[in-house]
C-alpha positions as CSV (number, residue, x, y, z in Angstrom):
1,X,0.0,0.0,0.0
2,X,1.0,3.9,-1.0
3,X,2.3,5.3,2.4
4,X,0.0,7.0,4.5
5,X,0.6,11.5,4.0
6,X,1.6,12.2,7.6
7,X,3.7,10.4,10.9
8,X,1.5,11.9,13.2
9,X,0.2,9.6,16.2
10,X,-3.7,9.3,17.5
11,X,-3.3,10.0,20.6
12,X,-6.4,9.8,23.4
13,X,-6.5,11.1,26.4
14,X,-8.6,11.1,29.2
15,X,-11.4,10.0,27.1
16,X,-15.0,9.1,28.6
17,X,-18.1,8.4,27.1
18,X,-21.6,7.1,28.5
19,X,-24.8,5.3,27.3
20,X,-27.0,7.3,29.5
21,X,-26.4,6.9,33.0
22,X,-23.8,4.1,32.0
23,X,-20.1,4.9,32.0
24,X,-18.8,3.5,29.0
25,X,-15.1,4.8,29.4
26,X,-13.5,6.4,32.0
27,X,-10.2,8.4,31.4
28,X,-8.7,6.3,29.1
29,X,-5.4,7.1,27.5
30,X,-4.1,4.9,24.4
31,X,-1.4,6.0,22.2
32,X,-1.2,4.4,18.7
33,X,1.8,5.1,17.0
34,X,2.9,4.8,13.5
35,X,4.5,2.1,12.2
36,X,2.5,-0.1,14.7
37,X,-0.2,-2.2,16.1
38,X,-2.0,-1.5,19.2
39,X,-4.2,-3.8,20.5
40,X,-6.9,-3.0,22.9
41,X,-7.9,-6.4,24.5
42,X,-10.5,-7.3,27.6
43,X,-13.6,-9.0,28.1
44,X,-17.4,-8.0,26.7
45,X,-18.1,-4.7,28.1
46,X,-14.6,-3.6,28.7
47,X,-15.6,-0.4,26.6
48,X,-13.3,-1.6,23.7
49,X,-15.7,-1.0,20.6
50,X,-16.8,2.1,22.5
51,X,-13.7,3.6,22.6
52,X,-13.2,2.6,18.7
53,X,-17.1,4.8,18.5
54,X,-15.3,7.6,20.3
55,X,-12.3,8.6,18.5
56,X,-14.3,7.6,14.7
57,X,-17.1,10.7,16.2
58,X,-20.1,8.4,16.2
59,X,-20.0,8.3,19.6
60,X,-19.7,12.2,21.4
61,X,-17.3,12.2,24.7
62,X,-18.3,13.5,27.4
63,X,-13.9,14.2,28.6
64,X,-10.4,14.1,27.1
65,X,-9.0,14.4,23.8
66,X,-8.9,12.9,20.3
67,X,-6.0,14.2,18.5
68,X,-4.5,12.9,15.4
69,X,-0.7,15.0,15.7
70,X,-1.5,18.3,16.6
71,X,-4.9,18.2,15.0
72,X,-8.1,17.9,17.5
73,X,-10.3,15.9,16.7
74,X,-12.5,15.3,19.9
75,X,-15.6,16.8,19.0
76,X,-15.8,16.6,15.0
77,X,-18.0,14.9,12.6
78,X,-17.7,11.6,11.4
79,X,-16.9,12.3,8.0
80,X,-14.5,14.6,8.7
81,X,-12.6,12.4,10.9
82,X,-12.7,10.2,8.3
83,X,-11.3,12.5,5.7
84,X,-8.4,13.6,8.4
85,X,-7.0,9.7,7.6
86,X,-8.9,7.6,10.7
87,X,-10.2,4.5,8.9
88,X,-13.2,3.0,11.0
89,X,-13.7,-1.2,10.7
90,X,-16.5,-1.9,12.9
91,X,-17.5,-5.1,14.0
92,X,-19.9,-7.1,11.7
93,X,-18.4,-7.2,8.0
94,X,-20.4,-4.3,6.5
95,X,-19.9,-5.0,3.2
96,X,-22.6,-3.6,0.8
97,X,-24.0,-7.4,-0.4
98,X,-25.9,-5.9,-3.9
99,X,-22.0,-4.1,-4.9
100,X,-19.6,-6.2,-6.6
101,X,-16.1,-6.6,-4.7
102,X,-14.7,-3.9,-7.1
103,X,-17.7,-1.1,-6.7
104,X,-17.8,-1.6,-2.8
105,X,-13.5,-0.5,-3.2
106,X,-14.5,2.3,-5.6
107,X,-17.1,3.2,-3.2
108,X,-14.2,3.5,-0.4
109,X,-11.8,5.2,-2.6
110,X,-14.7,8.3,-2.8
111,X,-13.4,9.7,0.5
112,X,-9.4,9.2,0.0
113,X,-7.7,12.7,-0.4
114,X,-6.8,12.0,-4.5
115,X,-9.4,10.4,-6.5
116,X,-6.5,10.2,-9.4
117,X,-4.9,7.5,-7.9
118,X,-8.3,5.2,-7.2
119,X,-6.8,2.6,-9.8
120,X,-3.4,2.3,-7.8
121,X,-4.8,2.0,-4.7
122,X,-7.2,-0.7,-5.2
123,X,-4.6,-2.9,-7.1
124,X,-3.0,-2.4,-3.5
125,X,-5.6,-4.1,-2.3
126,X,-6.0,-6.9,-4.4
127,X,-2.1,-7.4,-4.7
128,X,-2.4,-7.4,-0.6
129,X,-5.7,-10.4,-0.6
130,X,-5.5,-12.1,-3.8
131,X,-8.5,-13.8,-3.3
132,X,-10.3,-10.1,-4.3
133,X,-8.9,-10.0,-7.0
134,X,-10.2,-13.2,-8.7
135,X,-13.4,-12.3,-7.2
136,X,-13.2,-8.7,-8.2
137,X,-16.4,-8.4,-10.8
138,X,-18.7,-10.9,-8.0
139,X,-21.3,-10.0,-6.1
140,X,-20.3,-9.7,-2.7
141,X,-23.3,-11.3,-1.0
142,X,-21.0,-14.5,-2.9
143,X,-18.1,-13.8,-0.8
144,X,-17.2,-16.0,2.5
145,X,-16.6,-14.6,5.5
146,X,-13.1,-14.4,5.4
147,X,-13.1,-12.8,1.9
148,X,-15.8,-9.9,3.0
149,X,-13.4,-9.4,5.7
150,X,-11.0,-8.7,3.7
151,X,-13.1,-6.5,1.3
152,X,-14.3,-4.4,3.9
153,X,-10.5,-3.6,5.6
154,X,-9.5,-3.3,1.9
155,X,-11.9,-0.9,1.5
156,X,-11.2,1.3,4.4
157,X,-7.4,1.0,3.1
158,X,-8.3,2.9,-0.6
159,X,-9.3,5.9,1.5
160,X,-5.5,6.3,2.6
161,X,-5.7,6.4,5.8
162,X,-3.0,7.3,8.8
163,X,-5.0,5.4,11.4
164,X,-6.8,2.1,11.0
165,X,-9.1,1.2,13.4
166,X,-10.0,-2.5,13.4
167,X,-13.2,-3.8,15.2
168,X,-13.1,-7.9,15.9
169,X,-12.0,-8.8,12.9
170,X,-11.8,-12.0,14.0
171,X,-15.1,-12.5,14.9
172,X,-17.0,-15.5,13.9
173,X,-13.8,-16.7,11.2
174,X,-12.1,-19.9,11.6
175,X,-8.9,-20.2,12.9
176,X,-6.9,-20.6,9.8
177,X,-8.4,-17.4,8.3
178,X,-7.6,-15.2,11.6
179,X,-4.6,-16.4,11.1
180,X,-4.3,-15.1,7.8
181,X,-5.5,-12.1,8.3
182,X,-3.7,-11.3,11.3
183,X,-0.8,-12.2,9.0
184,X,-1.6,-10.1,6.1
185,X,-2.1,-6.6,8.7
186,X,1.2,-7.8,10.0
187,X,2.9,-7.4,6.5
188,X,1.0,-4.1,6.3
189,X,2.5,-2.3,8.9
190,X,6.1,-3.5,8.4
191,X,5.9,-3.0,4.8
192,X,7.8,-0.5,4.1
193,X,6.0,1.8,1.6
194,X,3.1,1.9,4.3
195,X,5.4,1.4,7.4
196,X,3.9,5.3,9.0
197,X,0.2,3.3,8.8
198,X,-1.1,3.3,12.8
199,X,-3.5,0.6,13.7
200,X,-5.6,0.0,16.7
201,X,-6.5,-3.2,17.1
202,X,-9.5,-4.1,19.5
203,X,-9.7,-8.1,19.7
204,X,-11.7,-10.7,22.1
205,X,-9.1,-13.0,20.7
206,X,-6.4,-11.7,22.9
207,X,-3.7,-14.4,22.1
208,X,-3.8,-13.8,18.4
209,X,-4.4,-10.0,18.9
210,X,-1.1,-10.1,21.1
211,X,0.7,-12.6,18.5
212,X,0.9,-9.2,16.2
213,X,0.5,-6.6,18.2
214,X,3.6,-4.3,19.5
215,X,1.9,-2.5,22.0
216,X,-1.2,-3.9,24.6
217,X,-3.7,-2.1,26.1
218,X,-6.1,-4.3,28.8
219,X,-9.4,-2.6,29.5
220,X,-11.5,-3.6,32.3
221,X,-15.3,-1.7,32.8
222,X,-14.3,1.8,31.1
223,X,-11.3,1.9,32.3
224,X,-7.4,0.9,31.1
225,X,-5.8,-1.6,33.8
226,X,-2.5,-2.4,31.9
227,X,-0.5,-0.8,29.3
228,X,2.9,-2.9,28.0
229,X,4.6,-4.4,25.2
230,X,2.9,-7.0,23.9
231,X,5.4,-9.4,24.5
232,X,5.3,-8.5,28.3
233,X,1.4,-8.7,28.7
234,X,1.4,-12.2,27.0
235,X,3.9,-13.2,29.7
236,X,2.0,-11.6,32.6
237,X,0.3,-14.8,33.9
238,X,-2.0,-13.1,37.0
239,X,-3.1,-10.4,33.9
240,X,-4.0,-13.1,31.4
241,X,-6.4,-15.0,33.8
242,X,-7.8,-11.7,35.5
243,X,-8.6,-9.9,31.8
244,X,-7.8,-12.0,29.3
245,X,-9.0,-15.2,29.1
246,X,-6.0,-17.7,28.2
């Protein structure tokens, strides 16, 4: 993939959010840096796919900071965080089923910052998951769930983005193809035309989420409990059994 347009980091700090009278998160600083993964890993209702909400604007804080460098983006609209370079993956494989593989990728390339180079950047895609690209003029409703998972982190990669924010991508794919995947972001990140690409990585699957990751971040009910290498949280036996489930 083309390399991103800027270094900067997403940084969040003191972030908090509610559903009503429910505190969703609760001060929470990450730091996702480029060049790197950062997974965000702890059980259901840890906040992790809130936080995600947060910083992509469809969910409004209610404290901290979203800034991408020296750019704050706390309080803006989703499409115009979108346009600053924060890709949002939610859970759920949203791709649209009725658009073949190749219009839901032009579809994505609508919001990257040079619609000249829409050609280039989807052949990124398909060089990066071959299996799009023998599927490129199919319907995607045709696609298995491993291949629309690919599609729909291939189409947040045409927009160019700085930040990639992955929701359980995992989620409901056999082993082999998490595997795969995992793999394939891996490869992203280090490659090195795309090596300034930042993505945070929220996972149930916290031993394959840790496998790739660089950085951990354990949440526990709105609130961050651990922040390490991931190395050194994959060794920290009292942390995997309190938060992590392995």
């Amino acid at each position: 993939m083309s390399a991103p347009a800027t270094t900067a980091a997403l940084q969040v700090r003191g972030l908090s959010a509610s559903y009503g009278p429910v505190t969703a998160l609760d001060g929470v600083d990450v730091t996702a840096e480029p060049g790197r993964i950062t997974a965000v890993l702890g059980a259901n209702g840890a906040g992790k796919t809130t936080l995600l909400r947060t910083i992509s604007g469809l969910v409004r804080p209610t404290a901290g900071q979203v800034l991408l460098g020296d750019r704050d983006l706390t309080r803006a609209p989703a499409e115009t965080i979108a346009r600053a370079g924060v890709a949002h993956v939610p859970e759920g494989r949203g791709v649209i089923t009725e658009l073949t593989v190749e219009e839901n990728l032009r579809l994505g390339a609508l919001l990257g910052s040079s619609r000249k180079r829409t050609r280039h950047v989807i052949d990124d895609v398909y060089a990066m998951f071959p299996p799009l690209a023998e599927r490129r003029a199919r319907h995607a409703h045709t696609l298995s769930g491993g291949e629309r998972q690919m599609l729909v982190i291939g189409r947040a990669l045409v927009t160019g983005p700085d930040v990639l924010l992955l929701d359980e991508p995992s989620l409901g794919l056999a082993p082999r193809i998490v595997a795969q995947i995992f793999g394939l972001l891996r490869e992203l990140v280090d490659d090195a035309a795309s090596g300034r690409l930042s993505v945070l990585l929220v996972e149930q699957n916290a031993r394959s989420a840790l496998s790739i990751a660089d950085v951990g971040v354990v949440l526990n009910l709105g609130r961050v409990v651990a922040t390490d290498s991931a190395a050194a949280l994959a060794a920290d036996d009292g942390l995997r059994h309190a938060y992590l489930g392995f």
